[in-house]
N, C-alpha and C positions, 0 to 999 in steps of 0.2 A: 504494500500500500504506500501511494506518494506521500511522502511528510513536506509538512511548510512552515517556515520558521516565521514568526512574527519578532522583530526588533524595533527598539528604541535608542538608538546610541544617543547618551549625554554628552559632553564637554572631555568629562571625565570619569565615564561610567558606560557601561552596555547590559540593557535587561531584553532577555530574550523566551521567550517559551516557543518550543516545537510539539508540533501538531499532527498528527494522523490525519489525511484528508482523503477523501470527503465527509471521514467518519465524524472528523470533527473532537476528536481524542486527544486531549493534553498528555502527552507521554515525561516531558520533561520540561525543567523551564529554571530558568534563573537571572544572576546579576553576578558580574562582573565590577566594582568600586575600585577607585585611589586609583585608576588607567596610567600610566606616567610614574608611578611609585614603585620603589623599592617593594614594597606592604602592600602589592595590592590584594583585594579581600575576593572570593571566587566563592560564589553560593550556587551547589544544582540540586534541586529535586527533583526525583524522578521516582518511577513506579507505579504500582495501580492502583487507578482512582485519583490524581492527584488532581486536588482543588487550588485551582487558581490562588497565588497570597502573592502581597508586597515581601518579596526574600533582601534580608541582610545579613548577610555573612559573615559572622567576626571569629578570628581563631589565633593562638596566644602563637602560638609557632608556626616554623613551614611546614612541617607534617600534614600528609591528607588526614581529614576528618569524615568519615562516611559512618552515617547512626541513622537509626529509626527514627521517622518522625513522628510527632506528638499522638499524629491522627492513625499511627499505627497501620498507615496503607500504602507505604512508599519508604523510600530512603533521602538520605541529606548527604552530598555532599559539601565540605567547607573546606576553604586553603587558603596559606596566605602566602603570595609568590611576587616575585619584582616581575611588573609588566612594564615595559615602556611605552607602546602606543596602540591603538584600537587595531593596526594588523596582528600584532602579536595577540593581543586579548581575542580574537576568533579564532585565530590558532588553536589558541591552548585550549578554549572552548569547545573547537569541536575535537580535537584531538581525546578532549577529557570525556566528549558525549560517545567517543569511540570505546576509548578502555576502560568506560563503566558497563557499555555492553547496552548502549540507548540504541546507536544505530551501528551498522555494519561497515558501514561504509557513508563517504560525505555525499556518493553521486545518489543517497538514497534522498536529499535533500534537495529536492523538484522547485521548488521556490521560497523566495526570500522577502517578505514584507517588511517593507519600513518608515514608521513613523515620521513625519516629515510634519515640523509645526507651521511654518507658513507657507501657501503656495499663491499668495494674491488672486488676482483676476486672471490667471493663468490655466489655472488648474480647476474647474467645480466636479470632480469626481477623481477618483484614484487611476495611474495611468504607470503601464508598462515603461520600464528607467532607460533612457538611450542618451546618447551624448549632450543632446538636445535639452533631454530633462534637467539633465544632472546642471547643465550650465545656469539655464534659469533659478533653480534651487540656490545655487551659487549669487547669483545674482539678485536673489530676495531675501539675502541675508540683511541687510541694514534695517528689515520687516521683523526679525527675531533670532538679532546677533547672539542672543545665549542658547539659541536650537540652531538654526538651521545649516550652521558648518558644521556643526556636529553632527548633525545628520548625514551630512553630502559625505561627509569622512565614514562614515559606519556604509553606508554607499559601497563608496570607492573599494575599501578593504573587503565586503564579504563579494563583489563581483571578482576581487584578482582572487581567491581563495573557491569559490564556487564560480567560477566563469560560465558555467553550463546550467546554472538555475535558471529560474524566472526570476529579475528583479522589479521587483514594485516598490513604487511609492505611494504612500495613502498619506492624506493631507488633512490635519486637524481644521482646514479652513475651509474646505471643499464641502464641507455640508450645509454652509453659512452663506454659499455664494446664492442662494435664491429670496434671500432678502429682498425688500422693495429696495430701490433708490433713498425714497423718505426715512427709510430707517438705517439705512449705511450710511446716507452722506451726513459729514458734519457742517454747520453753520459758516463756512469758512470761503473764502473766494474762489469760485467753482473751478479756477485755473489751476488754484493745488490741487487737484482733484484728476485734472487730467495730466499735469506735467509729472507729480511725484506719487500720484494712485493712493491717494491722502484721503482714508475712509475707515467706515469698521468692516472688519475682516473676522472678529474673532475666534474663539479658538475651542477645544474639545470637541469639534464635531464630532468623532468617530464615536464620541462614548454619547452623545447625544443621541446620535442617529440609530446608536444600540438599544438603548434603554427604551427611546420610544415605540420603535416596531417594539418590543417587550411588552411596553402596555399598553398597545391595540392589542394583542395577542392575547393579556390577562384580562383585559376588558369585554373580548370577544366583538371586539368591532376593527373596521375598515380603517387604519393609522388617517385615510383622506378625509374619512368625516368627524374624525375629533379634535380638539383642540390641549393642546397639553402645555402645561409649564416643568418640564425637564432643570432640575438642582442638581448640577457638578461640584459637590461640595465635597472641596480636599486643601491641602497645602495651596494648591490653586483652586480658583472655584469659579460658576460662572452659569446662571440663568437663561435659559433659552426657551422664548416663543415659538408652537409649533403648530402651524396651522394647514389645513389641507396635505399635511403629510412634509411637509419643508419647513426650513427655519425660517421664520417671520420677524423677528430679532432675536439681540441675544446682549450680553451686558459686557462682554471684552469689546473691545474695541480697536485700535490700529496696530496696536500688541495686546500682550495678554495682562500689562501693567493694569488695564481698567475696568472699570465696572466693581462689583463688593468687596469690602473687607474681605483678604484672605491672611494665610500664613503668617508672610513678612513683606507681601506687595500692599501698598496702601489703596488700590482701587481709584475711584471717583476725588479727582481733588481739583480745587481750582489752579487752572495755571500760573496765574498771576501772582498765587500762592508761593508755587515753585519759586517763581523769579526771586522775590519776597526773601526768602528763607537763602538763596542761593547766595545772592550777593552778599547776605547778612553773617552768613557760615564762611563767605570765599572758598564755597566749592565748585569743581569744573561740572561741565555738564556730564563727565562719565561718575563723578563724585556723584553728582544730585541723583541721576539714575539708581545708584547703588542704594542710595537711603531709600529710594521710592518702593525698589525691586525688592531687597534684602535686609532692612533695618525696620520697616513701617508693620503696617495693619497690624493682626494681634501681638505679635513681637512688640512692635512700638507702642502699642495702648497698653500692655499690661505689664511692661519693662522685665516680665520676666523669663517669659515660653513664646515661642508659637505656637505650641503644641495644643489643642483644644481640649486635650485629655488632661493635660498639665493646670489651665483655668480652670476647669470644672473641678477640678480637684479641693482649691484653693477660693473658689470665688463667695466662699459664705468669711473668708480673714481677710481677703485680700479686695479693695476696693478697683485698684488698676484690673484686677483681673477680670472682674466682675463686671465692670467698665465695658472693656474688650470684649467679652461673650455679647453683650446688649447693643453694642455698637454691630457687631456680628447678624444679628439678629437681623436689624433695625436695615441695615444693607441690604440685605434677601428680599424682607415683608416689603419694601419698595421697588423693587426690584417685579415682585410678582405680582403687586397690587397694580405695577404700570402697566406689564404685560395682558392681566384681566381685561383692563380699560381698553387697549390696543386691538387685543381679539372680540372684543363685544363678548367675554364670558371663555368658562375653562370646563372640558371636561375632568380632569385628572393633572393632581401636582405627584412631580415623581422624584424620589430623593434617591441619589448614587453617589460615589463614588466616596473616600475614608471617613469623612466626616457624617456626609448624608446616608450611608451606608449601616455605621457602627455607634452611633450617636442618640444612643435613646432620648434624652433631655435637650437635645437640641432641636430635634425633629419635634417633640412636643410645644417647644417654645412657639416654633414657626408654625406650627398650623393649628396653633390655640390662638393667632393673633389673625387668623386667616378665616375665623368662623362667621365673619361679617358677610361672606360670599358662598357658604353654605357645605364648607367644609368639616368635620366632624371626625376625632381622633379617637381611637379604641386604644384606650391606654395600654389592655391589653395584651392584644397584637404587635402594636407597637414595642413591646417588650423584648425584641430581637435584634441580633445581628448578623448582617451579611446574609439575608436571606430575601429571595423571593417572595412578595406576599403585600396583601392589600393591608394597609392599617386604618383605615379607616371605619365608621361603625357603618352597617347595612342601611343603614335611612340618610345616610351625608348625600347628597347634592351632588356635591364631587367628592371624586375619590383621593383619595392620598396613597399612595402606593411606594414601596422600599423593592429599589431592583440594582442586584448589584449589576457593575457595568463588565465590560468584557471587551474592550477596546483591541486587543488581540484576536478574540474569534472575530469580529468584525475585519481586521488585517490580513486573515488569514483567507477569510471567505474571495475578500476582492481580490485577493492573489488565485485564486481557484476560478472565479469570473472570468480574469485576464488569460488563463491558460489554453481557452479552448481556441 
């Protein structure tokens, strides 16, 4: 049976899972960390039954580490080995997916899906990687300098190593391109707009686009006759209207700096703000960025975590923290109350991905402030993580629904699409 590898190369990191297809079978899957270092961190799980997880691989020496996993249905491997750069880190990944006995051989690996966070006005769907592609990618790097050479680099390396796959690229902005005009363009002299493609683009399509046909499928209706508000709520996070089956908005914007409070990106700020605070600190414009991208949102409101698990822990001592979750909050419930108004009305609010996923007290927060529009929580139900499943009570209005994302199977599939 063809396998297909779905990847994400970082900066300085590559997370990958390989797949059985058409079965659609996670065989193995893991992360690569510290790319470039002496210490780099090497996590695989593999074996039967394995459920999809965020792997982080930490291990005290260089010795392999291979143990049972929690869930007692698979095995773990972990290592810590000097990689220098994303050719060597495929290397030893598939070499390591060899002599655990995953696959037989590399040429059993048929195709190779990758992550690609911007593709502008270039790209509205996923598309077989030729010279052409890769250049543009290259070229839309100033669109999300902290993704997209990293991408084109994870690229470049699994084509010289696998030259005989399928290479794809699938585009976290390619689900975003059927937006109206009215809602991508910004306020600004329509001449940006044509000279430097100065719009919203936003970003997580692929896990949008998953979740929703999900809940046409739970709801047992047609994804074209309903209306949904899809929450990507993680590290990154991010709101999207979904109307007649397409995104109708979404709350990132020309990168993924904008739209709610997330992790350590501040979201929605005024610019003039920026200016404000820039001249006043004497910091350059990659300075200012930095605080925007990696110092701000819950990090900066609650000076102590990003971590959402870390506030909730601490937000009945801690008033910063406390602060942060409701600022948290207060970002989304605007965010979805715009989108209501926008669509003329919602079937179904749908929470994914770390936060909206595993988050019982958050998910509660947001759709006890949401009952004005005829939504209604099953405390319940709601009492879960990382599970499929309606939490809402049988007489709500709309539904509220928890569906983990799978941005992967979706990677894998459109590589399966492209291969006929």
């Amino acid at each position: 049976m063809a396998k297909t590898m779905a990847v994400n190369a970082g900066s300085s990191s590559l997370k990958f899972q390989l797949l059985e297809m058409p079965a659609e079978q996670v065989i193995a899957q893991g992360v690569i960390e510290r790319i470039g270092m002496d210490d780099a961190i090497v996590t695989i799980k593999y074996g039967a039954e394995i459920v999809a997880e965020r792997l982080v691989g930490h291990s005290d020496d260089d010795e392999d580490h291979i143990t049972i996993t929690k869930d007692g249905k698979g095995k773990k491997y972990e290592n810590v080995v000097p990689i220098k750069d994303h050719q060597q880190a495929i290397n030893f990944m598939l070499q390591k997916l060899t002599d655990l006995g995953i696959i037989e051989d590399f040429q059993e690996i048929t195709g190779v899906g990758h992550r690609v966070v911007a593709g502008g006005e270039w790209f509205n769907h996923s598309v077989v990687v030729t010279d052409e592609v890769l250049a543009k990618i290259d070229r839309l790097a100033d669109y999300a300098p902290l993704h997209n050479p990293a991408n084109a680099m994870g690229i470049r390396a699994f084509q010289k190593l696998l030259p005989d796959a399928l290479s794809v690229a699938v585009f976290d902005t390619s689900f975003h391109q059927t937006m109206p005009d009215v809602n991508y363009l910004y306020s600004l002299p329509y001449e940006y707009y044509t000279r430097y493609g100065a719009r919203k683009y936003g970003a997580h399509g692929t896990s949008h686009r998953y979740v929703s046909a999900r809940a046409a499928a739970m709801l047992g209706k047609d994804l074209k006759d309903l209306k949904l508000i899809t929450l990507h709520l993680g590290a990154g996070a991010s709101i999207t209207a979904i109307k007649d089956g397409k995104s109708f908005d979404t709350s990132m914007g020309f990168s993924p700096l904008a739209g709610v409070t997330m992790a350590t990106r501040a979201g929605d700020v005024d610019p003039s703000l920026v200016y404000y605070i820039q001249e006043r600190e004497g910091l350059t414009n990659d300075e200012m960025l930095n605080v925007l991208n990696k110092k701000s949102g819950l990090l900066g409101i609650s000076t102590i975590s990003s971590d959402m698990r870390d506030l909730l822990d601490v937000q009945d001592t801690n008033e910063h923290a406390k602060l942060a979750i409701n600022i948290f909050i207060n970002r989304v419930i605007k965010y979805v109350g715009q989108y209501v108004a926008e669509m003329n009305g919602v079937d179904a609010i749908v929470f994914t991905a770390g936060i909206g996923e595993n988050s019982v007290p958050v998910r509660k927060m947001i759709v006890d402030k949401l009952s004005y529009f005829g939504v209604k929580l099953d405390d319940e139900k709601n009492n879960v993580r990382g599970e499929e499943v309606e939490i809402s009570t049988s007489d709500s209005k709309v539904k509220a629904l928890l569906i983990p994302t799978n941005e992967e199977l979706m990677i894998a599939r459109d590589v399966e699409s492209l291969k006929a």
